[in-house]
C-alpha positions, 0 to 999 in steps of 0.5 A: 487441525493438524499443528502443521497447518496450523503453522502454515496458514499462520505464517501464509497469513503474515507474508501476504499481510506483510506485503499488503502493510506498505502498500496500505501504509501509503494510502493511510498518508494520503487518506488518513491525513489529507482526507485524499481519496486515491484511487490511482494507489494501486497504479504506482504499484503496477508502474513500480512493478513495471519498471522493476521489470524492465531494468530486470529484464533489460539490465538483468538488475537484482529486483530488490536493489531496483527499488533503490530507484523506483522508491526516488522515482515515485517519490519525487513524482509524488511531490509533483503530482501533489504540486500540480493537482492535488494542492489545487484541490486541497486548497480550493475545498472548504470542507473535509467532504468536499476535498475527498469527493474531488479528490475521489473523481481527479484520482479516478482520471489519473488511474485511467491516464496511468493504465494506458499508459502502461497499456502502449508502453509494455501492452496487455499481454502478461509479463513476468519473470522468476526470481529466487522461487525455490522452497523453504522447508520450516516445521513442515511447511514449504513457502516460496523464498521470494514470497517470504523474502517480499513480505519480510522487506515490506514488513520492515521497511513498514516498521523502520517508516513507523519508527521514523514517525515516532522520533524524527521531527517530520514525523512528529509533525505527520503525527501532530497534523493527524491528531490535532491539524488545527492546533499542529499548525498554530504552532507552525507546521507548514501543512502544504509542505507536508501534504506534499511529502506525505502524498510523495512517500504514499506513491513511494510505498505503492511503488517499492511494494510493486517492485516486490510484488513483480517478483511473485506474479504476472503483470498487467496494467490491470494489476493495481486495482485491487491492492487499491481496495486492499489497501482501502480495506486495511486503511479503514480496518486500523483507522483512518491516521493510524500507522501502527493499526495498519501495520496490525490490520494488514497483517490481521487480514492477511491471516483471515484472506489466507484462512478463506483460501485454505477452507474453501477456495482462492475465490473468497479472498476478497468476499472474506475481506469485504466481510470483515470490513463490512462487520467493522463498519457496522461494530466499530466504524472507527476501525479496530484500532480507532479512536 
């Protein structure tokens, strides 16, 4: 193997492993602290990649800059959302099974309540736009400008959330109730006031990642399923509550997608994801980074 190639699928590697961080990230908010199974993750992406979209299409909006709405947007539907449905379940359930198997079947009707939605409000049909796809030429290697400039405001936004958990006081308090729940809120640490945040901030990185992912492929309202199982995927490879293993697995399973497509065809993707996840349910169950 050439050092050229080498190059090439390592940085192809980190740009979609990039991208799959902040939408993994949100799910770990959501899963890892208050055991809510969310299937629906992947369709606040496809709405967020919607929206991006239309203010684009219809307001010839920068697509990045739209993300300064669909972020708030999705954040306070969140906290709604949480409100509404989630805090009933999370309040009704005695047990940690209990909370992810009713989670599991609410988050199920929401995904298709949120796919049909976007099914009478920008139909089936695929719909997209182009924007800053021109080549970067690096070492030999071409990559997309939009591809390396989506992953590189998805890893960072990645890190600046992980450097907020590590110093702001609602941080500490997310880390304390994903350490120690029983023993965060004998000190006093409101835990529906932060289920509620961490479930808003989870819809949030689904849908700012759909704005950049809007930049890079088609749309349907199909599309966020499968950065559902992604994410799941990454979520269980880091660890359930850990922030900086998903920042790691994402980026480890970018790299081995990438590898996969390049040896043998697009196809494997996710056949080499689910591999890799199958041996770390079987090796070390509690994920790479795990305790």
């Amino acid at each position: 193997m050439s050092a050229s190639l080498l190059f090439d699928i390592l940085v192809t590697g980190l740009i979609t492993g990039g991208i799959y961080a902040l939408v993994a990230l949100g799910l770990n908010l959501q899963y890892g602290l208050m055991r809510v199974l969310n299937v629906a993750h992947g369709e606040f992406l496809m709405l967020g990649a919607y929206v991006t979209y239309s203010l684009h299409m219809g307001w010839g909006a920068n697509p990045l800059l739209t993300i300064l709405v669909t972020g708030p947007a999705a954040f306070v539907a969140g906290l709604v959302l949480h409100r509404l449905l989630y805090a009933r379940v999370l309040g009704q359930a005695e047990a940690r099974e209990a909370i992810e198997s009713r989670s599991l079947l609410l988050s199920f009707g929401l995904l298709f309540v949120l796919q049909n939605t976007a099914l009478l409000v920008w139909s089936a049909d695929l719909q997209g736009y182009s924007y800053l796809a021109t080549p970067l030429h690096v070492l030999g290697a071409v990559f997309p400008a939009n591809r390396v400039l989506a992953a590189g405001v998805a890893l960072g936004l990645s890190v600046a959330f992980y450097v907020y958990l590590r110093r702001s006081l609602v941080g500490k308090a997310i880390r304390a109730l994903m350490g120690e729940p029983e023993g965060a809120q004998l000190v006093g640490v409101n835990l529906t006031r932060l289920h509620g945040i961490c479930f808003g901030l989870g819809v949030a990185m689904a849908a700012v990642t759909g704005s950049l992912i809007s930049m890079l492929f088609e749309l349907t309202p199909f599309v966020g399923l499968p950065y559902t199982v992604t994410a799941l995927v990454v979520v269980i490879l880091g660890g359930l509550g850990n922030v900086a293993g998903s920042l790691l697995a994402a980026l480890l399973l970018g790299v081995v997608e990438t590898v996969g497509v390049y040896f043998a065809s697009s196809d494997i993707r996710l056949i080499s994801s689910y591999a890799v996840l199958s041996l770390i349910l079987i090796l070390k169950p509690s994920g790479l980074f795990g305790r």
